[in-house]
Every structure is written in C-alpha cells, then in structure tokens.
C-alpha positions in Angstrom: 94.8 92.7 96.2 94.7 92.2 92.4 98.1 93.2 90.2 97.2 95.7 87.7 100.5 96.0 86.4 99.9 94.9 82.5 97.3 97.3 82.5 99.7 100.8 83.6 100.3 101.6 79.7 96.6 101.5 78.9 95.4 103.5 81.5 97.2 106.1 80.6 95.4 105.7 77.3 92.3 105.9 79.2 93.0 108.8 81.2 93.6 111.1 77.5 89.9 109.3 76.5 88.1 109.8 79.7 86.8 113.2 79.1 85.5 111.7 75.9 83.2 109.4 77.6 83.0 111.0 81.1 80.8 109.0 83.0 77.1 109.7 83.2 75.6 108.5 86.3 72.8 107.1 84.9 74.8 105.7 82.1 73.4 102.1 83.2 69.7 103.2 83.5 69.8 104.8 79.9 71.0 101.7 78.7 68.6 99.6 80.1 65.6 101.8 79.5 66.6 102.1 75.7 66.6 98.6 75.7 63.2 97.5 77.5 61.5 100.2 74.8 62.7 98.4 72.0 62.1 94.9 73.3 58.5 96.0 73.9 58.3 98.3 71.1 54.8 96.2 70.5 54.2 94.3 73.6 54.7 94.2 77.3 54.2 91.1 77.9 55.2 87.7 75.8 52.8 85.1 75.0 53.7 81.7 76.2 53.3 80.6 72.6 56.2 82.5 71.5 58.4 80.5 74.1 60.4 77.4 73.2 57.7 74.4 72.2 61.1 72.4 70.8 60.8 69.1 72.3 64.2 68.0 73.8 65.0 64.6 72.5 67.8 65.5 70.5 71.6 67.3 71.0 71.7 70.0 68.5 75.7 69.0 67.3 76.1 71.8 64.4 74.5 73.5 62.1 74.8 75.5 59.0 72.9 78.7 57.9 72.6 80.4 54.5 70.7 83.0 54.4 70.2 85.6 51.4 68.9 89.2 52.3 68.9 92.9 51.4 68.9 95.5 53.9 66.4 97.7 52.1 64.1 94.8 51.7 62.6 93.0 55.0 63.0 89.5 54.2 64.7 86.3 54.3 65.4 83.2 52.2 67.8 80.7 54.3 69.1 77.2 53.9 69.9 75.6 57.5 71.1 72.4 57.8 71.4 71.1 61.3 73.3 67.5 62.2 72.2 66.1 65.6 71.6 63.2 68.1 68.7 61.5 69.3 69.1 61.5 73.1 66.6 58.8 72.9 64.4 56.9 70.3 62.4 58.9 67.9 60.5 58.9 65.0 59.7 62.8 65.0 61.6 66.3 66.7 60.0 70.2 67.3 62.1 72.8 66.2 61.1 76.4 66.7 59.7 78.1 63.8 57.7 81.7 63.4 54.1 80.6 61.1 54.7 84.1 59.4 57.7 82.9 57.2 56.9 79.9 54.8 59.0 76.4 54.7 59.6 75.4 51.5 60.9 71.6 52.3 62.6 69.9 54.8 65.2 67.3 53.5 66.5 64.5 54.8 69.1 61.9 52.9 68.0 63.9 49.9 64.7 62.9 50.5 62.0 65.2 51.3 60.3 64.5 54.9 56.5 65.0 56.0 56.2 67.8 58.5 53.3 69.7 60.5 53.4 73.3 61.4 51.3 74.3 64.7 51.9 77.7 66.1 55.0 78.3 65.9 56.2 75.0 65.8 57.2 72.8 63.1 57.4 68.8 63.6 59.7 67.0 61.3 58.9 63.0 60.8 61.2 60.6 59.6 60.5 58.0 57.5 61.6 55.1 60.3 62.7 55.5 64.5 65.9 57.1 64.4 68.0 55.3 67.9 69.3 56.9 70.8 73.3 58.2 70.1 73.2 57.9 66.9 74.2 60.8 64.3 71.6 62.6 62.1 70.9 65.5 59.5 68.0 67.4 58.3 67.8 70.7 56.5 65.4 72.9 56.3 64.6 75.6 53.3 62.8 78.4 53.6 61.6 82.2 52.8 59.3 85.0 54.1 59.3 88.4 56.0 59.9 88.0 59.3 57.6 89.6 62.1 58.2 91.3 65.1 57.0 90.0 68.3 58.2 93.0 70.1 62.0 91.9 70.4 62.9 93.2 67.1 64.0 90.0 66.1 64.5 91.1 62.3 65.2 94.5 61.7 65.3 97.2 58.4 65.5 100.4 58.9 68.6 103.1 58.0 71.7 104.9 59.2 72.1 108.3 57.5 70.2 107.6 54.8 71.9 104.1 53.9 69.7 100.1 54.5 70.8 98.4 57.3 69.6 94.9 58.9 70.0 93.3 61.8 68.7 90.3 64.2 67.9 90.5 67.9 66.6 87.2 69.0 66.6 87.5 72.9 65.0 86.6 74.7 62.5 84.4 72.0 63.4 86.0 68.9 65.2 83.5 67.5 62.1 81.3 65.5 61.6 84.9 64.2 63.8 84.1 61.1 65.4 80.7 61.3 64.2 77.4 62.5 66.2 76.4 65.6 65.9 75.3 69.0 65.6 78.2 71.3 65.4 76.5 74.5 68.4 76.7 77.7 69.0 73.6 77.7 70.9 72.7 74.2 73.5 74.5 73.2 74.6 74.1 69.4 78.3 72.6 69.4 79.9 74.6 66.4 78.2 76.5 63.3 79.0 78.5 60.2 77.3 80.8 59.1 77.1 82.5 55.0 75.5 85.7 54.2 74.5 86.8 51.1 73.5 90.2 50.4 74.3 92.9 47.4 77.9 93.6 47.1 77.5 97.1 48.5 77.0 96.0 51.8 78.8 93.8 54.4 77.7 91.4 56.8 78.6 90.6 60.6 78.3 87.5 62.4 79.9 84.9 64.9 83.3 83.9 64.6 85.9 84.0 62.1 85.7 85.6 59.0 87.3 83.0 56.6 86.4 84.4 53.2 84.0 86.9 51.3 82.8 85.9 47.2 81.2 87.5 44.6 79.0 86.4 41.9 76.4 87.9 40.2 76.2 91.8 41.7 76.5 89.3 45.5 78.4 89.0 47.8 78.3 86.1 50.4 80.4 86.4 54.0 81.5 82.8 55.0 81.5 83.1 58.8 82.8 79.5 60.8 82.3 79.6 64.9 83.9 76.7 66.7 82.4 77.0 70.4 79.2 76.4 72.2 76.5 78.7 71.5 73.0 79.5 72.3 70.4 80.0 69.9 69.9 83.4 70.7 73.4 84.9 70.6 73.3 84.0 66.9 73.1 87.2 64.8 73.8 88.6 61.2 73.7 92.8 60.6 74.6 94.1 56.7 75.0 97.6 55.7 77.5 100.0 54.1 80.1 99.1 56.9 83.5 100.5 57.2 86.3 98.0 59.1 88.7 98.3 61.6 91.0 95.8 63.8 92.1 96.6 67.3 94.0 94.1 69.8 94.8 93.7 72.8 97.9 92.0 74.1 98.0 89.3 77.3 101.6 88.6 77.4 102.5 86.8 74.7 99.1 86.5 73.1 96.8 89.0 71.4 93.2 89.2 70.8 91.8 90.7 67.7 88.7 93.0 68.2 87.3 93.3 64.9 84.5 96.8 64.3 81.9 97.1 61.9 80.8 100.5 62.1 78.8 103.1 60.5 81.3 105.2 58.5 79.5 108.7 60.3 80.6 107.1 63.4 84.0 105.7 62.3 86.2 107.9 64.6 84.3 107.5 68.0 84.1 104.0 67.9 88.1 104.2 67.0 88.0 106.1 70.8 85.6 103.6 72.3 87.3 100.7 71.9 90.8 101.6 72.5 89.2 101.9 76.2 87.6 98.9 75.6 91.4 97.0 75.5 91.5 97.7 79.3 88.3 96.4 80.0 89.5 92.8 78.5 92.6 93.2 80.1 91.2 93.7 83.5 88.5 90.8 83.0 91.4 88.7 82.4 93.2 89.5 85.1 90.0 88.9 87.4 88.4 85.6 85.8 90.6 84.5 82.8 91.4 84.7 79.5 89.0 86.0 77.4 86.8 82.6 76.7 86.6 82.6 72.5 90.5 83.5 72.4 91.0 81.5 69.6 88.6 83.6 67.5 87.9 86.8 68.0 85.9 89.9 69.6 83.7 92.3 67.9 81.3 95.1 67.4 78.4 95.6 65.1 76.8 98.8 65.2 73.2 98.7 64.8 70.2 101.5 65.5 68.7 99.5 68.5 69.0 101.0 71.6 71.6 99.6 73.9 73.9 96.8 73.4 73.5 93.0 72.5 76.2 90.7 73.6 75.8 88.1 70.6 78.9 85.4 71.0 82.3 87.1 69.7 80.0 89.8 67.8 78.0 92.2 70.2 76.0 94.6 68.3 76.0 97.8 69.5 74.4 101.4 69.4 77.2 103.8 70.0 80.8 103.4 72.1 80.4 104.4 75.2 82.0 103.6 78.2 80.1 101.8 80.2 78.2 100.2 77.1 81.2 98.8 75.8 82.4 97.3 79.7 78.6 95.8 80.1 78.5 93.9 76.5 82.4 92.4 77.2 81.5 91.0 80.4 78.9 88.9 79.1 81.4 87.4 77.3 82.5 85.9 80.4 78.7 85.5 81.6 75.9 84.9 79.5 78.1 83.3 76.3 80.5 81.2 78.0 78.5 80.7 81.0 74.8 81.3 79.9 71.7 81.3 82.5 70.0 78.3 82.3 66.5 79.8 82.8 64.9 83.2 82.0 64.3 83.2 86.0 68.1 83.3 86.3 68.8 85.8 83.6 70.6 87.7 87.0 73.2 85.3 86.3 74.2 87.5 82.8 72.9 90.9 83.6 73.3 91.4 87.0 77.2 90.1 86.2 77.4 92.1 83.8 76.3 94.9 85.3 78.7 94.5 88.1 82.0 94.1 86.0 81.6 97.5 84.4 81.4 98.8 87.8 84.9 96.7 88.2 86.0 99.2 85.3 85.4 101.7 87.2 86.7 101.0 90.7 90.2 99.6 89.0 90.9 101.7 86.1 88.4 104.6 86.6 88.1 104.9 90.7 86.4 108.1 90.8 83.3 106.9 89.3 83.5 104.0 91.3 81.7 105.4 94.4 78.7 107.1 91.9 78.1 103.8 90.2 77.3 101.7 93.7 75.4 105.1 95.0 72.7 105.2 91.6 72.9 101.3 91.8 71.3 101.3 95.8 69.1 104.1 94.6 68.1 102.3 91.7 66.8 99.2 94.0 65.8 101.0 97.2 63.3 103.3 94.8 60.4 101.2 95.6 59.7 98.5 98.7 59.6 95.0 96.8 60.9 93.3 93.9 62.6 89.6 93.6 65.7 89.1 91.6 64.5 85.8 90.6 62.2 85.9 87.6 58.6 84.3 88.9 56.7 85.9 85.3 59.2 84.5 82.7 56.5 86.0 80.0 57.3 89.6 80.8 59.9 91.3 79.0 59.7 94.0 81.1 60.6 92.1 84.3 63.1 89.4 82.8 64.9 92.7 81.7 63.8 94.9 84.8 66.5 97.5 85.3 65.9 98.0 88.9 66.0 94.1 89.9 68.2 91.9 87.0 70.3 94.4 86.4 71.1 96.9 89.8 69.8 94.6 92.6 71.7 91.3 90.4 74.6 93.6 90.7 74.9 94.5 94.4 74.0 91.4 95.7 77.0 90.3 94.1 78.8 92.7 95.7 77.6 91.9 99.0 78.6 88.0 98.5 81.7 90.2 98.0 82.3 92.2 100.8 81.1 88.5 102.9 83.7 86.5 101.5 86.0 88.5 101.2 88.3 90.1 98.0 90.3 86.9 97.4 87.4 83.9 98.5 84.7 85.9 96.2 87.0 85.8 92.9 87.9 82.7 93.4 84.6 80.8 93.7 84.0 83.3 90.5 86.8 81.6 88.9 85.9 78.4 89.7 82.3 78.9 88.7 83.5 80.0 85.1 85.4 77.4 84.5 83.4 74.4 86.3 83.5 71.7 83.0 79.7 71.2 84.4 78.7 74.9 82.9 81.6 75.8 80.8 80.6 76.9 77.0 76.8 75.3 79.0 74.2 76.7 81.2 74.0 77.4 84.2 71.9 78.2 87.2 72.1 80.6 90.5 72.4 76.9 92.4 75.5 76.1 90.9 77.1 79.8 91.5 75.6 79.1 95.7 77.9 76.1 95.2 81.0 77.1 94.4 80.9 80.3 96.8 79.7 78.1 99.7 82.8 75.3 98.2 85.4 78.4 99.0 84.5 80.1 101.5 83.3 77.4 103.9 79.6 79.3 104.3 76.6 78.4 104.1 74.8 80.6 102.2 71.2 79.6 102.1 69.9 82.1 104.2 71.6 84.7 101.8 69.9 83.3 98.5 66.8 83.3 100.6 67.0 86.4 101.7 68.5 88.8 98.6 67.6 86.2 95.4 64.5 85.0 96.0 63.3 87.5 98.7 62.3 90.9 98.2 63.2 94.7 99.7 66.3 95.6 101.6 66.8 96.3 105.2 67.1 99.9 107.0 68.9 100.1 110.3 69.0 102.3 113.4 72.2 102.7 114.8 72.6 103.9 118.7 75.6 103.8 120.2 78.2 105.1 123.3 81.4 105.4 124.7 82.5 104.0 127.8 85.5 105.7 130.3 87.5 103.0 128.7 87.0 103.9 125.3 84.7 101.1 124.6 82.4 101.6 122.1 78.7 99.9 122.8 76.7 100.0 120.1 73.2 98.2 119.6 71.8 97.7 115.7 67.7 97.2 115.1 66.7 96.8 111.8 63.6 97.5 109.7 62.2 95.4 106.3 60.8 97.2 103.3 59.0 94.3 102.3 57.4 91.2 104.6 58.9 88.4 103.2 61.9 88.4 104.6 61.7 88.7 108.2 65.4 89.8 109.1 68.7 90.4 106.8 71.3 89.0 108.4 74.8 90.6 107.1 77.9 91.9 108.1 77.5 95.7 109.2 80.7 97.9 108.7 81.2 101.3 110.7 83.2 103.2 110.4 84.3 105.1 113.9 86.2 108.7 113.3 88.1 110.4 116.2 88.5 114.1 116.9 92.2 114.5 115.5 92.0 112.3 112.4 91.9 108.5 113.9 89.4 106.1 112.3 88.9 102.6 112.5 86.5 99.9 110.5 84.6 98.0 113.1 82.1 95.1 111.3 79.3 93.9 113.6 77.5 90.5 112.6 74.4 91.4 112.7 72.3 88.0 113.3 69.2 89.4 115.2 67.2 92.5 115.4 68.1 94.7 119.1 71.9 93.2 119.1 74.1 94.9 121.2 78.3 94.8 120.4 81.0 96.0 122.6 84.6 96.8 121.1 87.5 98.5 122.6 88.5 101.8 120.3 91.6 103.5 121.8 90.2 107.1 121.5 87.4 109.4 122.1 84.9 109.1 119.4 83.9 112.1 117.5 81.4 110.6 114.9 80.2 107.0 114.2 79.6 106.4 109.5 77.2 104.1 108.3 78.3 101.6 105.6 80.8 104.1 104.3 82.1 102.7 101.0 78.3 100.9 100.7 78.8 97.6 100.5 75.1 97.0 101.9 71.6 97.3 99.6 70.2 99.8 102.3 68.3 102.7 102.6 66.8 105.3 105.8 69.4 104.5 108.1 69.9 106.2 111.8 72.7 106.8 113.6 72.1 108.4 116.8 74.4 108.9 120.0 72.9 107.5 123.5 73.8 109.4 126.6 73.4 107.3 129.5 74.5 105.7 132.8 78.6 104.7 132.3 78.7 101.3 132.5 81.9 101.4 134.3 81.5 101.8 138.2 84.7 100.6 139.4 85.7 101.0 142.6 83.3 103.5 143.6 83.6 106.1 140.9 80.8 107.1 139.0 79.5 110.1 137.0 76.1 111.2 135.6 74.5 113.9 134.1 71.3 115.0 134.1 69.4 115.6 132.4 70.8 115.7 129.2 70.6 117.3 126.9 71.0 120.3 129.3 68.7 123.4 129.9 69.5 126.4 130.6 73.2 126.7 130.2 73.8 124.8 132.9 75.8 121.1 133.2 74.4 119.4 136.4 76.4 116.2 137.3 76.3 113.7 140.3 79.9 112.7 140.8 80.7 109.3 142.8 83.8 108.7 144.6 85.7 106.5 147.4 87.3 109.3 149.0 87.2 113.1 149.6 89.8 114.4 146.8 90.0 117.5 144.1 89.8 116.4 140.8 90.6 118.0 137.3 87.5 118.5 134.9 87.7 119.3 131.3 84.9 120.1 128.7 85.9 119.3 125.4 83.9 119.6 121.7 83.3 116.8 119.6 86.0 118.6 117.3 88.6 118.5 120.5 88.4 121.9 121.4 88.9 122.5 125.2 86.4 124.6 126.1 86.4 124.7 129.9 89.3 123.2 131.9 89.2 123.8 136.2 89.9 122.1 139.2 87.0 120.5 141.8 86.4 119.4 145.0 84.9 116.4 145.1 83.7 114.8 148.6 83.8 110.9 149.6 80.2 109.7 148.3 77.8 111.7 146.0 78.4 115.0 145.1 76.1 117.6 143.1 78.4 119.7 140.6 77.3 122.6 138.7 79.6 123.4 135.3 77.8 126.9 133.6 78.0 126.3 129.6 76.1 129.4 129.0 77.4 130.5 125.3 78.5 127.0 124.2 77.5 126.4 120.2 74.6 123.5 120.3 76.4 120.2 119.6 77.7 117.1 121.4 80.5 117.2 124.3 82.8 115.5 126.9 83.2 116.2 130.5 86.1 114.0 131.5 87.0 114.0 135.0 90.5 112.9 136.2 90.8 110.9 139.6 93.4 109.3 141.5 92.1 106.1 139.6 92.2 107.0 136.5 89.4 109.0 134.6 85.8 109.4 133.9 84.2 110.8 130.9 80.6 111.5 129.8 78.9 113.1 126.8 76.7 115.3 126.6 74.3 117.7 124.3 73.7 121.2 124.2 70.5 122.1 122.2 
C-alpha cells in the first residue's frame, strides 16, 4: 500500500476540475494518433540517412547555442559552440548536420578548420591528433531554412492569427536546425541556450530562465540547463506568450512549474495544471523526487498535435488530463532515464503511458478500470505485433500506438501484478536511480535486471514471451465443485500469434458464492490442459475471469463441467444423467453403504430452495426420479444429506 496522505488537499482540487477534463476513453489513442500524423505529415517511413552518422569518438561535455529567429519567418542563424573529449585519438569527428541549412565556418582556437559535408553529415578536421581525455572546443556558425523530414523538426505556422515557432527533433530531427550529435549513446553534460527573436515575442527552452535583454527592437532569452540531456529533448518555441508560475510543494520543498501559453488559452491551461500538481506529487510518492528539482518544470504550448516531453520544458497542444499525466512521466522516463535505442523506445512510452493510468487508479479511480479495458482492446485489436522495435526506420512503428505505447504499458502492469505491489516499485525505484542509467541511457536489459535483482525471478521467459514475442494468449476455463467444496478447475490456452508457443502467467479468478462470498484464487499457469484443486468453503454460484484485468487477453471461456464427483468415500456416490436434463425430469443413481432415508434439496445458483423432500434410499444403487417440470433454464444443486455427511451435484436445465 502506498500513503497518499500529502496528496488529500489536492484531490479535492481535482475533484472541482474533473468535470473540466472528464476523461475520454480514447484520450490516449487521440494523442497518439495526433502525434504519428504530424511525425509523418510527409513520410511513413525514415531514410536511414536521416539517422545518426556522428561517429562516437568523443564525450559531448557542453555546449552552447545562439540562435536568432522570427516566428513569421522560417529560418535560422545559430552560433553553437560545443566543448568535448576525445574518447580516443583523433584527428577528425562527425557531427550531425541537415545539407539544406548552410555552415558558414567552423572555428577552432580562433582558427578556422577544414571540414567536408556528405549527406547530412559534416566532418570537422583538426589541424593535428587531438589525444584520448583530453579537453576540446569547436564552434560552428551557421544559417538557412530548415526542412522537414516529416517530424516537424522546425516549425512556423500561427495561433489566432499571431507567428509562432517551434522545434520537434524526435526521433531524428535534431540535425534539422543545429549541428549536434543525435545518437543514444552521448548525452550532453550541461548547456545554455540564448534566443533571439523580436521583442514581441518570447522564447521557451530548457532550464532556468536567468535573464532576458534588449537591443536593437531584440530580445534575447538566456536559458542555462545543468543536467544530462539528449540531443533530441532540446527545444526552443517563440510567440506572443503570456506567463504563469504554479508549484507544487513536497514537504519542505517546492517545484516551480513555469507555462508559456497562448493568451486564447490562458485560463484552461491555469485549470490543467493545477491537476497537473497531483500528478508530480503522486510520481514522487511512487519513484522520487521529481529528477531536475533543482530547476524547474514547464509547458510550452505549440500547434502540433499531442505532447513532447522536451527536458524540464514539454511542449504541448492543449491541457488535458491525461496529456498533461503522459508528458510528466517522461520526466521520470525518457529524460532522466532515456531509451538507449529506438528498439527500446517502450522504455519511455509504454512508461509513460502507464503512469497516467497510475493517475487514474490513485487520484481518479473511476477511470481506472476504463483505461486498462481500451488499453487490452487497443493490443488485442489485431493477432501480432512486437513491443520491441525490429524497423527502427518507421516512424509509424517506433511510435505505434497499439504496441509502444498500450502493449509497453500492460506488460508493465503484468510484471506488476507478478511481483507484486511493493517488489514491482521497488525494482522501479532502483532502476531510476541505478548511477549506471541515471541522467544516461538505458535499455529493457537493465530494467529485466533490476526486477529479476528484487524479486528473486527469473524473468527471461517473460521478456521472451511479452517484449520480444508477439500476440496475447486466450484461455478456456472449465471448472467444478466437489461435495467438499473443492473447486477443480483445468486452464487450456490458445496463441494469437505462433511465436510464442505458450504464456506462462499467473491466472487470477475470482470465485462468487450465492449469498455474497468471494474469494481470489491465482492459478500458475505453466502448461496448457493444467488442472488445480483448491478448497473454497462454499457453494459456488459463478466463477470471473481476470476481474480487475491484470492479464493482456482476449476470447476467453468459462464454462461449468458436470461430471462424476470425485469423492466416493465410503460407498456414497451420486450421479446424474444425463445432464443437462430432458424433459423436466432429474434422473439420478444414488450410491450408498446402507439402506437409509435421506434429505434432498434443489437449490438455484442464486440459493433459492426450490424443491426440498425426504427419500428412501436402499443399500447399493438406487434409481431416483426428481420432476423439475416448470424450473427457469439455468444451473442447479441437488445436495443430498446422509448419515455421513452430504453429497451435492450440479446440474442444467435447458
């Protein structure tokens, strides 16, 4: 169980604001489709060209951007100056660079240095080997109109009639309109970032906000960001914005959240973030503080559908619920903890994903239920599909709704509901804050770790199965009840999709009686046709499947099997047939020791007695006739006391 308590006074906030931004169902599908359309407004698929090409022989250690633009005008000049570290001996470094925009000169110790463009590539060369460890700076000038490869990497385009501009450099944007290193493998230490753009306007970026100048009808943001960050969670976005603070308080410390909004919009984001206070409250409750603490959060508000979670800035659409949740939680994964491969870009959506469903089931539980029902519907809509990326030059599958996002998301939840509440936060903890993958990369390897670490499991055949295997599992419940109130029930198990053979999980039922008992039983389920036996305590009235849906399943059967009693102890047996009955009439075949009269009682599956009359019963077999003419159809019990004890049977009335 997970104390809430410093959250009480904010709920209540959230319960005034929650028929503002009800939830939609589909809230995450709308998201995600807005956001595949505009990262293949132009193409479908990515060329590998537009990948990284950066070679990786040095450790980007900072860098420094200028960059001068207008909103109304699509264009950039920029000044980026980058200090770094030969991880070994060279005498030349790639950087990523778009051919559309023109470099002006690449300096070095004042000096200009030689360089060759290819592609999008640029290759500086230095005047002598620079050794291994030692510390370095180049910077590069340069100016042009930046193209679109699809991603919307550099954007103009208006807001009620007013410029705005904005970047968007996942997944390979960023070469778009600066020259950087774009790659997972080197993130840059600490930047700043200045912004110069007509003094109407204002500009966004990561970080702190230290100052703002004008000169000359200008005026230029001075931006400083002191943590880790990837090349594509860098961003700028300038128009007519209008500013507001929010915080939220941990204790004794406070976070700023800092808005730049469209002034048409100023009084819903005002709503939406106020809600969005919980949502950091809650996430550092489950995994920490909130990981740039020292600076700040923010939103950006930009016309491209969806959200961006770009490193203490996350650009954003509109301020909706489950918009704002999603964007937070990367701050927790994908910025602190980024994937370390596009084939693992799970790692940040399908976490994310999966947190704003936390919103839900802590501060928001009614929508909690919905959210894992459209998820499973989501996934289960078609047969196949891996969660790990095999085509890394596909927008449309890195960013695949149905697999990234839904399927990343439940098959966290189902690591969940295997370790356990308390085992699976933990190993989340200790994943988040490994010094390995801290303010680094990371890949679904090193998450396997620290889950197998805590919870003592292996969990290869998991991975196997639900990350890099495809399709889901349907199962076909049959089951009985014993005269000792046994329940036998055998599980078989169908695959959407042949490569994986069988899913082994945990199977909960759920196992109602006729006045209001229930119980939880979970059956490991390790091979197909497995039969389980457990003791229940009361007559069984119904028999759930997967209940509160912890399992990515779909089709399921649950069917009751009438047949011999297993029990046959000391000479008492009963047996009907057949069954289901014909023609109003219960035929049974009662065995017993001795000659006796018995009482017999007929009973619905709601506990209604129905018939209730004494019988003869002789030492052996006997043949009893009960008439049921005028029964409803449905499922019921003959139960037949003896001097033993009893005997009960179901049986179906068509």
């Amino acid at each position: 169980m997970i104390s809430l308590k410093p959250l009480v006074s904010f709920i209540l906030i959230l319960i005034g604001l929650s028929n503002i931004y009800a939830q939609n169902p589909n809230a995450l599908e709308s998201i995600i489709h807005a956001e595949q359309a505009n990262y293949t407004r132009n193409h479908n698929t990515v060329d590998q060209s537009l990948m990284s090409t950066a070679n990786n022989k040095s450790d980007i250690k900072y860098t420094r951007m200028h960059w001068e633009v207008d909103p109304a005008v699509s264009y950039i000049k920029g000044e980026v100056m980058t200090i770094f570290q030969p991880i070994e001996n060279v005498q030349n470094l790639d950087f990523d660079f778009s051919e559309a925009l023109t470099m002006d000169s690449v300096k070095y110790h004042d000096n200009s240095l030689k360089y060759t463009i290819t592609g999008d590539q640029i290759q500086v060369h230095f005047p002598s080997t620079l050794l291994h460890g030692s510390t370095d700076s180049l910077t590069f000038y340069y100016h042009g109109k930046p193209t679109s490869t699809g991603f919307g990497s550099f954007i103009v385009d208006e807001h009620a009639g007013t410029p705005v501009l904005w970047t968007l450099s996942e997944p390979y944007g960023a070469r778009e309109w600066w020259p950087c290193k774009q790659s997972l493998n080197d993130k840059i230490d600490s930047i700043d970032v200045y912004i110069t753009n007509p003094v109407a306007y204002k500009a966004a970026s990561n970080g702190l906000l230290i100052n703002e100048s004008i000169a000359n009808g200008k005026i230029t943001a001075h931006w400083k960001h002191r943590y880790p960050i990837a090349a594509y969670l860098i961003c700028m976005a300038v128009t007519n914005y209008e500013v507001f603070t929010e915080f939220a308080p941990f204790g004794n410390q406070t976070t700023t959240i800092l808005n730049y909004v469209y002034p048409e919009n100023l009084e819903d984001a005002k709503a939406g973030v106020a809600q969005n206070v919980t949502h950091m409250q809650l996430y550092d409750q489950l995994f920490g503080m909130y990981p740039f603490q020292n600076e700040k959060y923010g939103h950006a508000q930009f016309g491209w559908g969806g959200g961006m979670e770009h490193q203490t800035m996350t650009f954003v659409t509109s301020y909706g619920y489950e918009l704002l949740a999603h964007e937070l939680a990367h701050h927790w994964f994908g910025d602190k903890v980024t994937c370390g491969s596009w084939q693992d870009i799970w790692l940040n959506e399908g976490f994310a994903t999966y947190l704003s469903g936390l919103c839900y089931q802590y501060l928001l539980p009614e929508y909690w239920l919905p959210f894992k029902q459209q998820r499973i519907a989501t996934i289960t809509s078609q047969p196949g599909g891996s969660v790990f990326v095999t085509d890394t030059s596909s927008v449309n599958r890195i960013f695949s709704g149905r697999l990234t996002y839904a399927k990343g998301a439940m098959i966290l939840h189902q690591l969940r509901w295997i370790c356990g509440d308390s085992i699976f936060f933990k190993g989340i903890r200790n994943y988040i804050n490994d010094l390995a993958i801290a303010y680094s990369y990371a890949k679904t390897s090193d998450l396997k770790r620290h889950l197998e670490t805590v919870s003592g499991k292996n969990l290869t055949g998991y991975f196997a199965d639900w990350f890099t295997g495809q399709g889901y599992p349907s199962y076909q419940v049959s089951w009985s009840q014993d005269i000792t109130q046994t329940i036998h029930v055998k599980l078989n198990q169908t695959q959407s999709h042949g490569s994986v053979d069988f899913f082994e999980m945990p199977v909960p039922l759920k196992i109602n009686g006729p006045t209001g008992q229930s119980i939880t039983i979970v059956l490991d389920n390790t091979f197909n046709g497995q039969n389980f036996s457990q003791q229940i305590n009361f007559p069984i009235a119904s028999v759930e499947f997967d209940p509160e849906l912890w399992l990515i399943t779909k089709d399921n059967t649950i069917s009751f099997v009438v047949g011999v009693d297993p029990l046959n102890s000391d000479g008492y047996s009963l047996n009907i047939e057949p069954n289901p009955i014909q023609n109003g009439i219960l035929q049974t075949i009662i065995e017993s020791p001795t000659e006796q009269i018995i009482q017999s009682t007929i009973e619905s599956i709601d506990g209604k007695i129905m018939m209730n009359k004494l019988v003869s019963i002789e030492s052996g077999k006997t043949s009893k006739q009960f008439d049921v003419t005028g029964f409803p159809c449905g499922t019921y019990s003959l139960q037949l006391k003896t001097k033993q004890g009893s005997l009960t049977k179901k049986f179906v009335i068509h």
